[in-house]
Every structure is written in C-alpha cells, then in structure tokens.
C-alpha positions in Angstrom: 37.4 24.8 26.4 36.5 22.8 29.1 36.5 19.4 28.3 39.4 19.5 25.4 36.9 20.2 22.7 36.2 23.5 21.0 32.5 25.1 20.6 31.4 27.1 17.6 31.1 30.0 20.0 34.7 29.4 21.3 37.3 32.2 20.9 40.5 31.7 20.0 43.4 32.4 21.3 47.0 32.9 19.6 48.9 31.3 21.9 46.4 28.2 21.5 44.9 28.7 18.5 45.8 25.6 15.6 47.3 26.6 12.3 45.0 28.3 9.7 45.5 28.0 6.2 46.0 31.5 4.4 44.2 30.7 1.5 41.2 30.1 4.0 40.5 33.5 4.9 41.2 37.1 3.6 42.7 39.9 5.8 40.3 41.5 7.6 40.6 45.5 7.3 42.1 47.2 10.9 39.3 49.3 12.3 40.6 51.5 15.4 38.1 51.6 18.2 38.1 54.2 20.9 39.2 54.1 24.1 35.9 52.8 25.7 35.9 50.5 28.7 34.0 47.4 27.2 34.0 47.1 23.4 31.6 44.1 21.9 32.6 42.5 18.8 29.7 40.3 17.4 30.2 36.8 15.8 27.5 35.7 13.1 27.3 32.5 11.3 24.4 31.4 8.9 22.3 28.1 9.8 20.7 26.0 7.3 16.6 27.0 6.5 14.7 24.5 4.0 11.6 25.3 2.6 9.3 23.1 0.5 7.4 23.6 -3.0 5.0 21.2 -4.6 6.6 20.1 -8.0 4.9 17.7 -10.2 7.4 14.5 -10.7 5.3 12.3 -12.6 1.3 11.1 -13.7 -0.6 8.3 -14.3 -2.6 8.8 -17.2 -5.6 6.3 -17.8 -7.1 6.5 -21.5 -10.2 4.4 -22.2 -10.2 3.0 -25.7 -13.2 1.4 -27.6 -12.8 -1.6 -28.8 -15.1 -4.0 -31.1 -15.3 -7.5 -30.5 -18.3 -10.2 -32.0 -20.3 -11.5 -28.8 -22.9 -15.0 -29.2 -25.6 -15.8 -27.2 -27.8 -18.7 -27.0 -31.8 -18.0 -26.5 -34.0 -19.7 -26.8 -37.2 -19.3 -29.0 -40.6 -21.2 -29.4 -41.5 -22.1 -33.2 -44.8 -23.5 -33.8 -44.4 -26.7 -36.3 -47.4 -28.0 -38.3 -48.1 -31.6 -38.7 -50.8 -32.6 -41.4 -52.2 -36.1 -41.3 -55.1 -37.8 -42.9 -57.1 -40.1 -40.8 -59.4 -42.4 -42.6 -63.4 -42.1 -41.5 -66.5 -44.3 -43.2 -69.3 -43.2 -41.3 -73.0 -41.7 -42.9 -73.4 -37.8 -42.8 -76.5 -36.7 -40.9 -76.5 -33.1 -42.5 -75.2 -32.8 -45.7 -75.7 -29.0 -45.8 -72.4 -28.2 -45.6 -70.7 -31.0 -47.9 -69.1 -30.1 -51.4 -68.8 -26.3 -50.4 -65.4 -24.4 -51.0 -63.7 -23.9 -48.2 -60.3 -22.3 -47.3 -59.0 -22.6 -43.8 -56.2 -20.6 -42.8 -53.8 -22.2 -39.9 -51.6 -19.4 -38.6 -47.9 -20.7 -37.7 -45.7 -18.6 -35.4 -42.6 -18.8 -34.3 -40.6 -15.7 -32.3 -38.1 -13.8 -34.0 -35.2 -12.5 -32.0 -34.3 -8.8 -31.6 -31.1 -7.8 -30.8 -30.2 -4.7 -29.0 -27.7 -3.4 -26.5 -27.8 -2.1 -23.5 -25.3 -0.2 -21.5 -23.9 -1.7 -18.3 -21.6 -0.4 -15.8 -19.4 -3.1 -15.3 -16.2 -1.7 -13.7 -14.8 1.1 -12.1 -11.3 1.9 -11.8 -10.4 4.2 -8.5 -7.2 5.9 -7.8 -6.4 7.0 -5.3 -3.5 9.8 -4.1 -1.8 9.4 -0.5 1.0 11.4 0.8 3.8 9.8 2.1 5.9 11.5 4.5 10.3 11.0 4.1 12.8 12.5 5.9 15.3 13.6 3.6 18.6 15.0 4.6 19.8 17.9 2.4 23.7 19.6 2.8 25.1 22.9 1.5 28.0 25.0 2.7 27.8 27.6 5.1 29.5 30.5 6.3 30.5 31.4 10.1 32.5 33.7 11.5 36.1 33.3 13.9 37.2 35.2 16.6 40.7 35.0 17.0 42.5 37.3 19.7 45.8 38.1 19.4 47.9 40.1 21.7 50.7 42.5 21.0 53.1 44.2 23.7 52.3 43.6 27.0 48.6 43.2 28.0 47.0 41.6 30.9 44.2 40.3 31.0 41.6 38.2 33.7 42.2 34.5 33.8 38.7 34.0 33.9 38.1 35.9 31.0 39.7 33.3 29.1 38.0 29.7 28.3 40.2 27.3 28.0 
C-alpha cells in the first residue's frame, strides 16, 4: 500500500489487516509445506465474461384483409336519338315509277352500352424494414476472489521490502 489504498492483489498483513467478519469466510484447512526455500501460494479470483444470444422479444405481424366496398363512376356514352318530322312538298313527280310501292326502311339507332370489369392495380406497398441498434447495457453478478492474509506466530523476521505497505 503505497498511497493509503489497498489493491485487489494486496496482501494482508495481521498487524494491519481490518477486522473480518467470521461469518464471511470458512476456515481454511492447515496444509504443512516442506522446508523449501521459496514456497508460492497462488491467489485466484473470477472476473465477469458476458456472452450474447439472439432471443426473439417481439413481432410485427401485418395481415391483409379483403374488404368489399360499392365504387361509382361517371362515363360517358354516345346514344344516337331519332327525330321524325314531316316537311310539307307540292311539287309534280317526273317519274312515277317508284310511287305507291311498299316500302320498309329500316333506321338503325345505337347507343354504347357500358361494360364493367376490373382490373388489378398495385397501388401500395408497405416496406419494413429491420435495423439493429446498438446499447450498452451494464449487467452485475457476484463474484468470488480470493485473500491472502499472513499471519505470523513466534518470532519471524522477515525483509522490510518484502512487505507493501
């Protein structure tokens, strides 16, 4: 401890070290090492990983119904109309051949009839569209690290700067 703050690497001390709360940890079990000149005891502590998987959340759903509705247009349309009149003549006949014969004259009359059909349009479209939008999110859970604590019994010396803090 340098600058009055502890590191996660720190080691503690006895003298030093703050008050733990029994319930916190259990008692380790007493291993009894040889006598070798330099003994290592390693330290581990987990770190926090995330890892992502695609989950559907949700949908839009678009149904397309069919519907009947009356429609009206206006078009327009040519009739042919017959008008009859009688015009009065007095004047001689100079061939009287064809006079007093029966005769039948036929005057066609047309008019246009409308036909009514349908006739598929596209008129609309409806896109959608997906984009990916990118969050941070910040996620928590609980993990677990170990503590070295060194604790001295009897009369041991040891290097002052073997010691931090």
């Amino acid at each position: 401890m340098v600058d009055g703050t502890r590191g996660a690497g720190d080691i503690e001390r006895g003298h030093d070290a703050p008050v733990d709360d029994p319930t916190d940890r259990a008692a380790p079990p007493e291993e009894v090492i040889s006598d070798q000149e330099t003994t290592r005891v390693p330290r581990y502590e987990e770190q926090l990983q995330a890892s992502k998987s695609v989950q559907e959340v949700g949908q839009v759903r678009v149904t397309k119904e069919i519907i009947e509705e009356e429609q009206s247009i206006d078009v327009p349309v040519v009739r042919e109309e017959v008008h009859v009149r009688r015009r009065v003549i007095d004047q001689p006949l100079e061939d009287a051949s064809q006079a007093f014969q029966p005769q039948t004259i036929v005057v066609p009359i047309r008019e246009e009839r409308i036909e009514l059909h349908k006739e598929p349009r596209l008129v609309e479209e409806l896109e959608i569209t997906k984009v990916a939008a990118e969050a941070n999110e910040r996620v928590s859970g609980v993990v677990r690290k170990e503590r070295l604590r060194v604790e001295e019994a009897g009369r041991v010396e040891r290097e002052k700067s073997g010691r931090r803090g």
